[in-house]
matplotlib code that plots the C-alpha trace (Angstrom):
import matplotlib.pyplot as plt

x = [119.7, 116.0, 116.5, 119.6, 117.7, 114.9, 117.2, 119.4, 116.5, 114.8, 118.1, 118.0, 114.3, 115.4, 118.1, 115.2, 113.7, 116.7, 117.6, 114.5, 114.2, 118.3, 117.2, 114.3, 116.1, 119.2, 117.5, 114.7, 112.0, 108.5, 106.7, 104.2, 105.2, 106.6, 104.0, 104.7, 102.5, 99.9, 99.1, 100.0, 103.1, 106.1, 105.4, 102.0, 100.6, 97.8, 99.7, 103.1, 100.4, 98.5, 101.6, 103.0, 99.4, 99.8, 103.2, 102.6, 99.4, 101.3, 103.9, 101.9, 99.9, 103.0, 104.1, 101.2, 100.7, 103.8, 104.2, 100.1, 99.5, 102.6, 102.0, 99.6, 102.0, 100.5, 98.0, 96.8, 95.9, 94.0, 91.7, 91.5, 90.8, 88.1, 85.9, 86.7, 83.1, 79.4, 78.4, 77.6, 81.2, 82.8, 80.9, 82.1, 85.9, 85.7, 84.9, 87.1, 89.9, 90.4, 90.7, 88.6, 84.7, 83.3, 82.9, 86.0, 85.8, 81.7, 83.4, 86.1, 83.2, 81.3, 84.1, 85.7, 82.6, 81.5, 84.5, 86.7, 89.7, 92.8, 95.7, 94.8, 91.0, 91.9, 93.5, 91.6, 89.4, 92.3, 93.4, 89.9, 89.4, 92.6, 92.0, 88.5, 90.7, 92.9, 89.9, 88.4, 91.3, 91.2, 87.9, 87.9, 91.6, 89.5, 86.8, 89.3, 91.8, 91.2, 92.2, 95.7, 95.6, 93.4, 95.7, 98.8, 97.2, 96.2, 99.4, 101.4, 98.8, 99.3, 102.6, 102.7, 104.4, 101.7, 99.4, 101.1, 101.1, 97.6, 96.7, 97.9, 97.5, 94.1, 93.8, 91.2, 93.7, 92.8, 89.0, 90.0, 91.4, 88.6, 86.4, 88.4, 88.8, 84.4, 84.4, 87.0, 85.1, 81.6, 82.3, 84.1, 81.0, 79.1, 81.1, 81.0, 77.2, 75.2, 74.4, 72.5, 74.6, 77.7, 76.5, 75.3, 78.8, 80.4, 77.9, 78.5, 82.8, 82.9, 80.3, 82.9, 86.1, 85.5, 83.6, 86.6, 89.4, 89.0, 91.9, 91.8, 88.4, 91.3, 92.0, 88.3, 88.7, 90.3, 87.6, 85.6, 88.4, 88.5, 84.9, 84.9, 87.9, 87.1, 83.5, 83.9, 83.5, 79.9, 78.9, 76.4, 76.9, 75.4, 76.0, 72.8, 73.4, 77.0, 75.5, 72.9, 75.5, 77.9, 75.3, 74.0, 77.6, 77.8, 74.5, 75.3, 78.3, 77.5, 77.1, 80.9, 81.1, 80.7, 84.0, 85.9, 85.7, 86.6, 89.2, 90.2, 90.7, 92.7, 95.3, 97.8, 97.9, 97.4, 100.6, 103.1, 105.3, 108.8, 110.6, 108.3, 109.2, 108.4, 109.7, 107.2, 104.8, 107.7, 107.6, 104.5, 104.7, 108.0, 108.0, 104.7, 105.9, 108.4, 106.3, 103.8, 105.8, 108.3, 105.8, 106.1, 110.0, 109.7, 107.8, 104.5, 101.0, 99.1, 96.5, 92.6, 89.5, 88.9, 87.2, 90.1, 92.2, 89.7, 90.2, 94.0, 93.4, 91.2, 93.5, 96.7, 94.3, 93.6, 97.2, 98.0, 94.9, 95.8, 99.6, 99.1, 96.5, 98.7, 102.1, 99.9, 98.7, 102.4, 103.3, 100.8, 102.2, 99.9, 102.5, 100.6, 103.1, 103.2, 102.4, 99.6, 97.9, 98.0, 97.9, 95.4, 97.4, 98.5, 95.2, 95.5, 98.5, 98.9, 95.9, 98.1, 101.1, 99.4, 97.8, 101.3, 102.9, 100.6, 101.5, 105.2, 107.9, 109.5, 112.8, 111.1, 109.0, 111.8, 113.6, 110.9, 109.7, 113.1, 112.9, 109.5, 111.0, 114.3, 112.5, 110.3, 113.0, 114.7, 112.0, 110.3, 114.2, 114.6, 111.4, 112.4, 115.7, 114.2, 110.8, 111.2, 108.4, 107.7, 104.7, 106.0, 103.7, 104.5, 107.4, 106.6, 106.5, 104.2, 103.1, 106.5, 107.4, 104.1, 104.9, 108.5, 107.9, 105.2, 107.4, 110.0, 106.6, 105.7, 108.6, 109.2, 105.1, 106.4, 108.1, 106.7, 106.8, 107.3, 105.1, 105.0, 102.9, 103.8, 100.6, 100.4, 97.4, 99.6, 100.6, 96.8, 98.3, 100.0, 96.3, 95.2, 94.0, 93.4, 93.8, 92.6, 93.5, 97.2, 96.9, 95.3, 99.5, 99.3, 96.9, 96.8, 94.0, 93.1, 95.0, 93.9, 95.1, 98.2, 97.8, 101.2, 102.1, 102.4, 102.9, 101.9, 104.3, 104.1, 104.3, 106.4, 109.6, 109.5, 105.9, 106.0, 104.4, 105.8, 108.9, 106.1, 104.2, 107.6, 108.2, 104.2, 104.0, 107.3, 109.8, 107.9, 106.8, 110.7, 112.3, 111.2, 111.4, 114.7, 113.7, 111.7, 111.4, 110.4, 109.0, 108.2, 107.8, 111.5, 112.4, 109.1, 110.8, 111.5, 112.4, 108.8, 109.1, 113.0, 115.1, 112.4, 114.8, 117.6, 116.0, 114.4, 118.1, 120.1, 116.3, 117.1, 120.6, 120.3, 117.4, 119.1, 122.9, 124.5, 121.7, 120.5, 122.6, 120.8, 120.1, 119.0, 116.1, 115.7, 111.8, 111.1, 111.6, 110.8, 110.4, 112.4, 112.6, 115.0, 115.6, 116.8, 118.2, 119.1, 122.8, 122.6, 119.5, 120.1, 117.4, 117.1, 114.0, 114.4, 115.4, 116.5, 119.9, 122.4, 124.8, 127.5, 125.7, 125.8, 125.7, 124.5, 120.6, 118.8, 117.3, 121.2, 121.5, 120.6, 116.8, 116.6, 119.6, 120.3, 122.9, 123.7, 122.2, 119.4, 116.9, 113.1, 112.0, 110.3, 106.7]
y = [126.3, 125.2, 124.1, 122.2, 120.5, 118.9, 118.3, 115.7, 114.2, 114.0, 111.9, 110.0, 109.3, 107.9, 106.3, 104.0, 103.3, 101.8, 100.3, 98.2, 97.6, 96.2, 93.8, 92.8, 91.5, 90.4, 88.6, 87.2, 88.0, 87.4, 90.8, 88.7, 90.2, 87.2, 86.1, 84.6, 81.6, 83.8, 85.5, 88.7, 90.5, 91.8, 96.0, 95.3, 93.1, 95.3, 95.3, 97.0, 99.6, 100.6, 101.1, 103.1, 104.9, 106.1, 107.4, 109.3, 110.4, 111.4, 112.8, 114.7, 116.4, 117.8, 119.1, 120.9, 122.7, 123.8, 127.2, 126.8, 130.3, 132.4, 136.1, 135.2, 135.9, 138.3, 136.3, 135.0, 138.8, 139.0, 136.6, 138.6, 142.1, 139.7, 138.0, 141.5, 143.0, 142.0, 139.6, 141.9, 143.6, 139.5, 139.7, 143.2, 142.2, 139.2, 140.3, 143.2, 141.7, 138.1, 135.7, 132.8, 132.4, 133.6, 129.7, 129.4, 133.1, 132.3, 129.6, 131.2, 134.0, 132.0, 130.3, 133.6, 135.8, 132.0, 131.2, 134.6, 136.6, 134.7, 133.6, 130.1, 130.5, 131.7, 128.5, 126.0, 125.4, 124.8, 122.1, 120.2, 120.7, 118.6, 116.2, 115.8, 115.1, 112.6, 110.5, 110.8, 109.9, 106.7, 105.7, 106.7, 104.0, 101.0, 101.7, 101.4, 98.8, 98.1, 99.0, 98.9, 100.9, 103.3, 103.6, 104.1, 107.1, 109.0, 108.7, 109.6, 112.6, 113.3, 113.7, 115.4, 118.8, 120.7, 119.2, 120.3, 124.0, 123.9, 122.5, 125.4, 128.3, 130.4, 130.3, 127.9, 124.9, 122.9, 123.4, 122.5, 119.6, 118.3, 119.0, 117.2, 114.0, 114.4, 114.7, 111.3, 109.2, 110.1, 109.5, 106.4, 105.2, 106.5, 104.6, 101.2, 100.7, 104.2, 104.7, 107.9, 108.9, 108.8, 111.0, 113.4, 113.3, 113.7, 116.9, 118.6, 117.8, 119.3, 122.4, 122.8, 122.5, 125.0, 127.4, 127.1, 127.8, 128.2, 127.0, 123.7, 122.7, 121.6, 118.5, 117.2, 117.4, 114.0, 112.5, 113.6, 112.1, 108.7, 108.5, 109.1, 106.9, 103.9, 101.8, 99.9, 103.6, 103.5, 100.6, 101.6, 105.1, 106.0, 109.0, 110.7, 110.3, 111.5, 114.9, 115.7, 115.8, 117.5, 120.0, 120.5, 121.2, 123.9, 125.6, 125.4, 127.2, 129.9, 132.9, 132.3, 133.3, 137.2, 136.7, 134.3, 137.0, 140.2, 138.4, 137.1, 140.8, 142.1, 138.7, 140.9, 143.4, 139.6, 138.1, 137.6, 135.2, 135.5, 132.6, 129.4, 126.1, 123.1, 120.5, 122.4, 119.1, 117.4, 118.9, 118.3, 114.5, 113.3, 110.4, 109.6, 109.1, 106.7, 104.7, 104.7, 103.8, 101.1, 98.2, 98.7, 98.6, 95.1, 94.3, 93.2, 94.1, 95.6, 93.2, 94.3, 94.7, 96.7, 98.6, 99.2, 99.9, 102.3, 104.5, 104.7, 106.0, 108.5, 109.1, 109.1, 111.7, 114.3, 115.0, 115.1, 117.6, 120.0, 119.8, 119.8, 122.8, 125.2, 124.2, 124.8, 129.0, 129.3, 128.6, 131.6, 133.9, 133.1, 131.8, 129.9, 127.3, 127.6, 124.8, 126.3, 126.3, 122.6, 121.2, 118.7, 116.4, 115.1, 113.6, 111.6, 111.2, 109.5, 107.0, 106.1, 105.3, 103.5, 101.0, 100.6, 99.9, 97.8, 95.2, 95.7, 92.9, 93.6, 94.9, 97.2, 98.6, 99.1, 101.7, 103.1, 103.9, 104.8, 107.5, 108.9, 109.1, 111.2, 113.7, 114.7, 114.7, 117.0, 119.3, 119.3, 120.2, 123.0, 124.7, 124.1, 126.2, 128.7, 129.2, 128.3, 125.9, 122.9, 123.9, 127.6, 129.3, 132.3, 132.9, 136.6, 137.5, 140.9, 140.8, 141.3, 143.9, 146.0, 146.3, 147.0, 149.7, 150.9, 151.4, 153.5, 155.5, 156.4, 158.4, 159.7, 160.8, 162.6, 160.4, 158.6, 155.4, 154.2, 151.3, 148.6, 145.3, 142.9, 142.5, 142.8, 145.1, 147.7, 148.5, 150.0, 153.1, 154.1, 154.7, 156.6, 152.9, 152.2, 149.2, 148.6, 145.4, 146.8, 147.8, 144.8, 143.7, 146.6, 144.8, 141.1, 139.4, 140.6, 144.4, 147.5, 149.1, 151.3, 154.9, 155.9, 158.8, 156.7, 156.4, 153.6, 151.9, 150.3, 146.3, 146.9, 148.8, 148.7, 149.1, 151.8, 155.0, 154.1, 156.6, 159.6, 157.7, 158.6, 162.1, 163.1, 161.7, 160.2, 162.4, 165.7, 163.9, 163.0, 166.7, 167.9, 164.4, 164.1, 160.0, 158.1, 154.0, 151.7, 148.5, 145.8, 142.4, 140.8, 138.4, 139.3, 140.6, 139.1, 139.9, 141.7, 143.4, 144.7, 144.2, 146.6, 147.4, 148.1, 150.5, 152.2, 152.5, 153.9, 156.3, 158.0, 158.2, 159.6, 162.6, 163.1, 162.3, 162.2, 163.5, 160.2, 157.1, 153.9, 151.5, 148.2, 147.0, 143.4, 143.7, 140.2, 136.8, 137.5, 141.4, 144.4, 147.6, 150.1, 153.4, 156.7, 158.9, 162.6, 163.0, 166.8, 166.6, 162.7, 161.8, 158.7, 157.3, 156.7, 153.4, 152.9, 150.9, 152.6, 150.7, 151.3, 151.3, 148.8, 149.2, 145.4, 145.4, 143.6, 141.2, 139.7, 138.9, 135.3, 135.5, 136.2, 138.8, 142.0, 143.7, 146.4, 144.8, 147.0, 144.6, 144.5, 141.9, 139.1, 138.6]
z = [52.8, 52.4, 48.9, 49.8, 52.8, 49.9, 47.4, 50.2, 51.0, 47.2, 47.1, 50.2, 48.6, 45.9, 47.5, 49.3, 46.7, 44.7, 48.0, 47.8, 44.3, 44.8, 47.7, 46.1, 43.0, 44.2, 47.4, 45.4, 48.6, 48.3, 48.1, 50.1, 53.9, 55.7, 58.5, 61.9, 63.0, 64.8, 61.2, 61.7, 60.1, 61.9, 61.2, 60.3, 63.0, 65.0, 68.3, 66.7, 64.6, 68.0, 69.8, 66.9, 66.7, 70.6, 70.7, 67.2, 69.0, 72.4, 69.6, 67.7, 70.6, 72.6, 69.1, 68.8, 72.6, 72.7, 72.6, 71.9, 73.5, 71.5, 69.9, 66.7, 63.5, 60.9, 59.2, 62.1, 63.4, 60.2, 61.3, 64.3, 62.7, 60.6, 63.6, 66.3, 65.6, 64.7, 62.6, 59.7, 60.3, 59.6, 56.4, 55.4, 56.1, 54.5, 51.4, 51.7, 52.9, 52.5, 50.1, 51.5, 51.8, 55.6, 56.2, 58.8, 60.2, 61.2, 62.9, 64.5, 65.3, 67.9, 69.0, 70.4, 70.9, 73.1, 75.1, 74.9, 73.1, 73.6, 71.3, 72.3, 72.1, 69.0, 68.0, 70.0, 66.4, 64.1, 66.9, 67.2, 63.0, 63.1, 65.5, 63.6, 60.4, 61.6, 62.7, 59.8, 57.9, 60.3, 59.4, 55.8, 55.6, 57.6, 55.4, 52.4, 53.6, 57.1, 60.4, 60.4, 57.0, 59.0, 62.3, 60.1, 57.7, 60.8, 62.4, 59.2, 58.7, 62.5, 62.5, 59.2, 59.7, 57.3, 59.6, 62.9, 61.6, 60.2, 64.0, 65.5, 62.5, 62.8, 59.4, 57.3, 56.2, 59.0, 57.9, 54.6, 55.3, 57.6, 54.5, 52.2, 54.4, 54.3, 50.5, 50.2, 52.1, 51.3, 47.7, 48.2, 50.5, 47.4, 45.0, 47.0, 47.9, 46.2, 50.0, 50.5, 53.2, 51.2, 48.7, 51.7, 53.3, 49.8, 49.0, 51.9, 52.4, 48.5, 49.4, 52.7, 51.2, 48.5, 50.9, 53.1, 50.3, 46.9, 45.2, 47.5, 45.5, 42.4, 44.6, 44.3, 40.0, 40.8, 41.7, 38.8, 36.3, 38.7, 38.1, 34.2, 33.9, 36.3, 35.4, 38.6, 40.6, 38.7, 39.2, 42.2, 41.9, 38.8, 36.3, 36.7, 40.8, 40.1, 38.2, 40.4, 43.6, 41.5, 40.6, 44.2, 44.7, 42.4, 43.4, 47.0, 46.5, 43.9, 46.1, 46.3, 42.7, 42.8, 45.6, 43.1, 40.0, 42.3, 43.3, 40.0, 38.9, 41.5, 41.5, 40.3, 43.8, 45.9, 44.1, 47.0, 45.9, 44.0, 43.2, 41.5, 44.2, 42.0, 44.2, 47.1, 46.9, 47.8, 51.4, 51.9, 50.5, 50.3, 52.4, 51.1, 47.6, 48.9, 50.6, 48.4, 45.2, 47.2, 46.3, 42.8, 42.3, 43.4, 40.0, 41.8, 42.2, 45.5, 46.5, 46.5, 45.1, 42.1, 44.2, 46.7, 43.3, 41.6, 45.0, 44.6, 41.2, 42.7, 45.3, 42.6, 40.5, 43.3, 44.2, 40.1, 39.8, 42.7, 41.8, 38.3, 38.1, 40.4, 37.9, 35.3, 36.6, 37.7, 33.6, 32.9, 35.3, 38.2, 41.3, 43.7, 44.4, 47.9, 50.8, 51.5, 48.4, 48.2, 51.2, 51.1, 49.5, 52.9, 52.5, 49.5, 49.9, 53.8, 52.3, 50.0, 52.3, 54.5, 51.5, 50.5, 54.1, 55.6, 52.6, 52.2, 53.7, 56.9, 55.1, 53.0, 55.7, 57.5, 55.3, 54.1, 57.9, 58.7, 56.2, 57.1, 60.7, 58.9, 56.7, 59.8, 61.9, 60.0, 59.6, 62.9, 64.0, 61.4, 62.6, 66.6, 65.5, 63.8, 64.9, 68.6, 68.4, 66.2, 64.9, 64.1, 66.6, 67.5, 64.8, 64.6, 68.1, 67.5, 71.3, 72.7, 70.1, 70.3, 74.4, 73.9, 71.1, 73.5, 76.6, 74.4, 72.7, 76.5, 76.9, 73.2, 72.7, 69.7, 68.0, 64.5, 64.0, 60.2, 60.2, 57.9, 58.6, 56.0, 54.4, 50.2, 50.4, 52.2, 48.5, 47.8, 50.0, 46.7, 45.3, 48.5, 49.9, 53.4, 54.6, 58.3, 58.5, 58.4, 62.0, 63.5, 64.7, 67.2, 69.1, 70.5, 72.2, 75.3, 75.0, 74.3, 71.1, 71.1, 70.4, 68.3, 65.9, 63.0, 59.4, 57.2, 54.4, 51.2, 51.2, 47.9, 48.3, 44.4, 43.5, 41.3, 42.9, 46.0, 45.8, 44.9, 48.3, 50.3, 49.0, 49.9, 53.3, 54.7, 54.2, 55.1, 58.9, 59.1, 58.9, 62.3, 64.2, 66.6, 66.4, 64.8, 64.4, 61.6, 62.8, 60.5, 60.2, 60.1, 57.2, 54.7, 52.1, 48.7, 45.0, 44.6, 47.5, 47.3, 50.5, 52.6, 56.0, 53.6, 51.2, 54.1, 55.5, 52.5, 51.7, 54.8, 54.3, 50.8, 51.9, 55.3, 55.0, 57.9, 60.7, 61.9, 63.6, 63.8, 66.4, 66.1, 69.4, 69.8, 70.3, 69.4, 67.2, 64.0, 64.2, 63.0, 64.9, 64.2, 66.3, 64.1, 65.9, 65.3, 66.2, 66.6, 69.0, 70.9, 73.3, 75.0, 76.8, 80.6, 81.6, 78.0, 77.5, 75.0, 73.4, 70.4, 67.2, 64.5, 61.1, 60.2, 59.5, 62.0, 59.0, 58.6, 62.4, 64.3, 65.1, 68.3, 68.5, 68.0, 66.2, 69.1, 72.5, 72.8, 73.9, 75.6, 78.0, 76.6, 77.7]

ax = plt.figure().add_subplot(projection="3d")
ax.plot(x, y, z, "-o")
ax.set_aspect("equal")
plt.show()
């Protein structure tokens, strides 16, 4: 469905764009945007961009808080299980645990340990990091190409999907981002004057946004090639100025560099991804393309300096580094191609957009606005539908689940839960690995931890040594259980993983044919919870509703349903 989604609107894309060219030649318009007497252009004139800049603003925000306080998803509770302890406990977990520098968890630290542990506490940073980033977007575009250049990019970014889930996501991308608008704009301030204070701002937005997230860094490689490739870009800022920032780079960030090789050797246990998405820029860009490249199909030039042209290289090279690098890992086996992993291209790539718009004739504005307005349409509505929200907060509804699992585990003290939270390194408990982290879903902000007979499972339902795993630990703790659950995230499976609820399902059948029935609980969006139950000895919790039992695996049903109506009330 996804995949057919991008593909119409690759087409509807290009579609614009041959649009324009089409009009352009046939109508024989002046690329030159057709001005009123006052001066200013129809879609371009500063009163038409302000307004446009306070409803995307207004838009943008009411995108973001709702839902703002949902159940974290699983990643999120990572954070969590990182920054719930001392300071020298953050630095253990990081480096056991995650893949990112301490940078954003220090943050997140005195954030929560300051104000207190809430979902939306929790949060609260990723939300200002972004609202930091769309100003600074706004200043580095008037800085490039003047104010309306600067009040469209940060609306585009704004309203950017990647940048409505990264506002609301306590993970680092909205740090990254923020760090990469810094690193832009103090080089081009560099590049422009020599200014000691755009070298300062482009030092420490580089030291930040690969302290934040290593594989983001690959966007700032275009800058290196826009400044090898471009004179006017060293003009006044010259190559021995260039090398020693670069190098104060490097040595400011080189206690990252024991991190970066552990995790290099283990990338094989951290690979998560099945399928290789090359059109995955596109969702992050698409629109930005289009209006970005409309100019051109009329045959003509972009006014501006050399200057103003030397940073659209730059701009041009980033996205072709960070794209380009992560293509080129997938080709060796190493599939990063993920949204994620290359989402500061909004940056580059809303700059862009904006240079483009704010010069384009009121016909090709138009469409090309129109089609911005379509392709997030479209995906702020898919996400709505899916997720509930249209940032995707609160898409794995862990808070609801862990209280209704609780309420069942009250009555049913004996009974095992088969637990499985969704996390790769739940595959190290094939080696004898524990993984703590595994367990921080059991516990939102603000509760006490749950206190469950449980059993912990693979990630992998096809990791080799998981079957031995099963016959060690599972199956034994099964024979003398009249019920037991498995409760899992719903949805996170894949071809590496094997269909998880469904192998679990036809396991059971196969060592215990015919002694358990199956009911399906709805416990939350997002979650899977199953209830096996032993036919020859049935028990059922007080206040429990029964209902006939379903053979259809939760995963397969509408999220949000349940394949039996047994059902907990949503908190």
């Amino acid at each position: 469905m996804q995949e057919l989604i991008v593909n119409t609107l690759l087409l509807l894309g290009a579609l614009n764009l041959l649009l324009i060219w089409f009009v352009s030649r046939t109508a024989k318009l002046s690329f030159a945007p057709k001005t009123p007497p006052d001066g200013a252009s129809e879609l371009s004139s500063c009163k038409v961009v302000f307004i446009f800049a306070v409803v995307a603003s207004i838009v943008g925000l009411t995108f973001r808080l709702y839902g703002f306080n949902r159940s974290l998803w699983l990643d999120e509770f990572g954070t969590l299980w990182v920054i719930d302890g001392s300071f020298s406990q953050l630095m253990e977990r990081v480096n056991a645990f995650q893949g990112q520098s301490p940078l954003y968890y220090l943050l997140a630290w005195l954030f929560v340990h300051l104000i207190g542990e809430s979902e939306f506490t929790l949060r609260l940073l990723s939300l200002l990091l972004g609202i930091g980033t769309v100003y600074g977007i706004y200043v580095f575009g008037n800085f490039l190409y003047g104010r309306n250049a600067g009040l469209i990019s940060a609306s585009f970014l704004w309203l950017s999907s990647s940048m409505v889930y990264s506002g609301t996501d306590a993970r680092p991308y909205a740090l990254a981002l923020f760090m990469a608008v810094i690193m832009f704009y103090g080089f081009g301030r560099a590049a422009q004057t020599g200014e000691r204070f755009g070298r300062w701002l482009f030092v420490v937005g580089g030291v930040g946004l690969f302290s934040t997230h290593y594989i983001l860094i690959l966007v700032g490689t275009g800058i290196a090639l826009g400044y090898v490739l471009l004179p006017r870009l060293r003009s006044q800022y010259p190559l021995h100025q260039f090398a020693l920032d670069v190098g104060a780079q490097v040595v400011l960030v080189s206690w990252c560099f024991p991190q970066i090789f552990q995790l290099w050797s283990r990338r094989e246990s951290l690979s998560w991804l099945d399928s290789t998405n090359y059109l995955i820029f596109f969702e992050l860009i698409g629109p930005f393309v289009v209006i970005a490249l409309a100019p051109y199909l009329s045959g003509k030039r972009l006014v501006g300096s050399d200057f103003q042209q030397g940073m659209a290289w730059v701009l041009g090279l980033a996205i072709g580094a960070q794209v380009g690098f992560l293509y080129l890992l997938a080709y060796f086996g190493t599939n990063l191609l993920h949204s994620r992993y290359m989402i500061v291209i909004v940056v580059p790539a809303a700059l862009l957009a904006s240079r483009s718009f704010v010069q384009l004739p009121r016909y090709s504005a138009s469409t090309t606005l129109l089609y911005w307005l379509i392709f997030i349409g479209v995906y702020f509505t898919m996400d709505f539908r899916f997720y509930g929200t249209f940032s995707r907060v609160g898409f794995q509804d862990w808070r609801n689940a862990v209280a209704c699992l609780d309420k069942f585990m009250r009555s049913e003290t004996k009974a095992l839960v088969l637990y499985r939270a969704g996390f790769v390194e739940e595959d190290g408990l094939i080696k004898g690995q524990i993984t703590p982290a595994a367990l921080s879903p059991l516990r939102s902000p603000g509760h006490q931890p749950v206190s469950w007979n449980l059993i912990q499972l693979t990630y992998s339902w096809i990791k080799p040594g998981r079957k031995d795993y099963f016959e060690r630990l599972v199956e034994p703790a099964i024979h003398s259980m009249p019920v037991f659950y498995f409760f899992s995230c719903g949805h996170c499976f894949n071809r590496l993983t094997g269909q998880y609820s469904e192998a679990l399902i036809a396991w059971v059948e196969e060592k215990f044919p015919g002694r358990f029935r199956r009911e399906y609980i709805q416990a939350g969006r997002g979650i899977t919870l199953i209830r096996f139950v032993d036919r020859f000895t049935v028990t059922s919790p007080k206040g429990r509703l029964d209902a006939p039992v379903s053979t259809v695996p939760s995963q397969h049903a509408e999220p949000g349903k349940t394949s039996n109506g047994n059902t907990c009330n949503q908190t």
